[in-house]
C-alpha positions as CSV (number, residue, x, y, z in Angstrom):
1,X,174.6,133.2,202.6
2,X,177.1,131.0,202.6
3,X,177.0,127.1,203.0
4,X,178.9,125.2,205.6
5,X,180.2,121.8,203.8
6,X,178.8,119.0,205.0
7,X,180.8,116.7,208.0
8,X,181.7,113.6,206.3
9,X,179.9,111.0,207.2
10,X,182.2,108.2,209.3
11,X,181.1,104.4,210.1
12,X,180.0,105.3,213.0
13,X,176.8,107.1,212.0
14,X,176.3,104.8,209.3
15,X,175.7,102.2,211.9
16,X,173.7,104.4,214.1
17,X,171.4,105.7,211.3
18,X,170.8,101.9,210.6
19,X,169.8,100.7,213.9
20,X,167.6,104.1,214.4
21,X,165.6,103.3,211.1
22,X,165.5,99.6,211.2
23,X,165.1,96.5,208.8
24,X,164.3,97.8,205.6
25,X,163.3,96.1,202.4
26,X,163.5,97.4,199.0
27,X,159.9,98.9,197.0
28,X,158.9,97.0,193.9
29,X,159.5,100.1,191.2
30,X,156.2,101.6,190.2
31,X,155.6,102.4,186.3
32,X,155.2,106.1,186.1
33,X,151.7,107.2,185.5
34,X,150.7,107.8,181.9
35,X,150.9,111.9,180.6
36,X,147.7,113.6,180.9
37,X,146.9,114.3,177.3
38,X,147.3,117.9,176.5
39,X,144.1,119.7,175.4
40,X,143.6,121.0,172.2
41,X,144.1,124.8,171.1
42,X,141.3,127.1,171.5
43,X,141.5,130.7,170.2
44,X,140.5,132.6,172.9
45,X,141.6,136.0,172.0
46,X,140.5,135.4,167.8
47,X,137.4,135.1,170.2
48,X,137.3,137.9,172.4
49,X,138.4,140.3,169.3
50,X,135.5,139.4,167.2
51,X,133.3,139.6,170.0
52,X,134.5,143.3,170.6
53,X,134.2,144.4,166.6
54,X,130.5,145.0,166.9
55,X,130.7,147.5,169.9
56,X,133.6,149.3,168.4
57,X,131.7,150.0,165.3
58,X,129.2,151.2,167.1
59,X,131.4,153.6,169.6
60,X,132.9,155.4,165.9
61,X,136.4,156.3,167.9
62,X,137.1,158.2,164.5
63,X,135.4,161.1,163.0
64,X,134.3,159.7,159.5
65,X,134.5,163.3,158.2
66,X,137.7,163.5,158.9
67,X,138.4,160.4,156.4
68,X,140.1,162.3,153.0
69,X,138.4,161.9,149.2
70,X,141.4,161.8,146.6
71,X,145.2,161.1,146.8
72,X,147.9,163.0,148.8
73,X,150.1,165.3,146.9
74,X,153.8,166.0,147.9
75,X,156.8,167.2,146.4
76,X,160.2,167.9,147.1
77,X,162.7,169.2,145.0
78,X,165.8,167.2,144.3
79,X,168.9,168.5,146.2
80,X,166.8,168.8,149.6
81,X,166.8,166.5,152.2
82,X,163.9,164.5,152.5
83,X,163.3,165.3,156.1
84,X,161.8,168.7,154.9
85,X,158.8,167.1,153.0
86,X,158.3,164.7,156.1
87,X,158.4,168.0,158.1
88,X,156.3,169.4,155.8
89,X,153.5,166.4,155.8
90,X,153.7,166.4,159.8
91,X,153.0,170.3,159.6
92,X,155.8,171.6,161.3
93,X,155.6,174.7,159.2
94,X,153.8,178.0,160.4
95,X,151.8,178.8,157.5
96,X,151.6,182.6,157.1
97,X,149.6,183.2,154.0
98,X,146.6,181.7,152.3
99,X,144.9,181.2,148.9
100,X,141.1,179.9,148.1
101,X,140.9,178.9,144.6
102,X,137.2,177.8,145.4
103,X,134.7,178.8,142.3
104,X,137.4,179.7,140.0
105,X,137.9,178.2,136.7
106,X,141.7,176.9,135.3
107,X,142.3,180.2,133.6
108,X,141.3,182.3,136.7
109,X,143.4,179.4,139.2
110,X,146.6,179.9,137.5
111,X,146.9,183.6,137.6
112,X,146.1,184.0,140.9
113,X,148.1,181.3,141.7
114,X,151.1,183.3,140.2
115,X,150.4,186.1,141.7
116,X,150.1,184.9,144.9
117,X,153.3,183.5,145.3
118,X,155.1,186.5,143.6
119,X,153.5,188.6,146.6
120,X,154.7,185.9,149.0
121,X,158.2,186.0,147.6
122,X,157.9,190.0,147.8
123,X,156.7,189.7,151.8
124,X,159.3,187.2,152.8
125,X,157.2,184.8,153.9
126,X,158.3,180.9,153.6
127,X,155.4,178.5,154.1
128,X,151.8,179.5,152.5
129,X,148.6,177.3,151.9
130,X,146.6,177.1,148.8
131,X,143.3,175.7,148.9
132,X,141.7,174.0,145.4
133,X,139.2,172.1,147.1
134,X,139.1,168.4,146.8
135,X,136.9,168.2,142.9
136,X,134.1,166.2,144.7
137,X,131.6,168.8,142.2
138,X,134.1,167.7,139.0
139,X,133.2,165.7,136.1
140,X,135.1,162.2,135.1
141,X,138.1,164.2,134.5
142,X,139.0,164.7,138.4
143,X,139.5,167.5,140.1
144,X,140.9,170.1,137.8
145,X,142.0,172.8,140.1
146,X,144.3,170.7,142.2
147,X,146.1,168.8,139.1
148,X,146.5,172.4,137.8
149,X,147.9,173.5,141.2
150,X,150.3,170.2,141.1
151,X,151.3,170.9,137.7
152,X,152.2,174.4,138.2
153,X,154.1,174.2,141.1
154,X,156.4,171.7,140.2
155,X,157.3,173.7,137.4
156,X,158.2,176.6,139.9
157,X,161.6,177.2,140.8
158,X,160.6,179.1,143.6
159,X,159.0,176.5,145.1
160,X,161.5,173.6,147.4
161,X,158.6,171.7,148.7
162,X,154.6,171.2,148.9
163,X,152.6,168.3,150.6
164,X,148.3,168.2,151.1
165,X,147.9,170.2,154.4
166,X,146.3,168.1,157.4
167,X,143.1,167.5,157.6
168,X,142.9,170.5,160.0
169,X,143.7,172.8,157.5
170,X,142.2,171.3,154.3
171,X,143.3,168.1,154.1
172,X,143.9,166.9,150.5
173,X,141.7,170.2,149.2
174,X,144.5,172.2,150.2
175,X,148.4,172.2,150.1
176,X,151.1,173.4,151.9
177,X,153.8,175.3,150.2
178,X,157.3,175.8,151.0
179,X,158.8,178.4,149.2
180,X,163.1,179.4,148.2
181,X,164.0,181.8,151.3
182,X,165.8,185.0,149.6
């Protein structure tokens, strides 16, 4: 909307606002009021947050079972982008074989181990889990089967890629193996 601009304003109705309003005298000026002190900071959310922690530990919104013993194990080899192995964590591979190394010992682990991916490189078949359990049942030493399993496939040149499955699939008791297409 547009404004109109203002008539000016001529002596005429300067004289005729004057007599409409009167005699006027001038106000005494007035000191401004003082500022109304500001009130101090109060953490109202730090307050409502730790009022809320009890509950949620009560309402467990996570699965503690769910919660992995041990570290993650991933590998990529150089010269591949490192997009695969995030792939690769995220699960964005179709596993299509599988391996349980559960109640074997080292000797018994490797070999089958071998042999397992030779057959998987015979089929074709890209992405396969092995499974060498997490060592909860192993001495000081750690878990044996999955340092062998780490060990050996990094040695592999077969092998581009592998990553501890998701917890779906074994979590860090298994991995997820990525293996040279033919």
């Amino acid at each position: 909307m547009k404004r109109r601009p203002s008539a000016p304003v001529d002596d005429d109705d300067s004289r005729l606002f004057r007599e409409a309003i009167g005699d006027v005298r001038p106000l005494a000026p007035v000191p401004a009021p003082p500022a109304a002190a500001k009130p101090a900071p109060h953490p109202h959310m730090l307050e409502a947050d730790e009022a809320a922690v009890p509950g949620e530990l009560l309402d467990m919104a996570f699965d503690p079972a769910l919660l992995e013993v041990g570290e993650e194990l991933g590998y990529l080899r150089d010269g591949y982008p490192p997009k695969l192995l995030r792939q690769l964590k995220r699960g964005q591979f179709s596993v299509q074989d599988d391996l349980d190394l559960h109640q074997m010992n080292a000797a018994a682990a490797q070999a089958s181990i071998v042999a397992f991916l030779a057959e998987a490189k015979q089929h074709g078949l890209r992405c396969v889990r092995i499974v060498h359990g997490k060592g909860l049942r192993s001495k000081a030493a750690g878990p044996v089967l999955k340092g062998l399993t780490d060990r050996l496939l990094r040695r592999r040149d077969d092998v581009v890629a592998f990553a501890s499955a998701r917890p779906a699939l074994g979590g860090t008791g298994a991995v997820i193996v990525l293996l040279r297409s033919s």
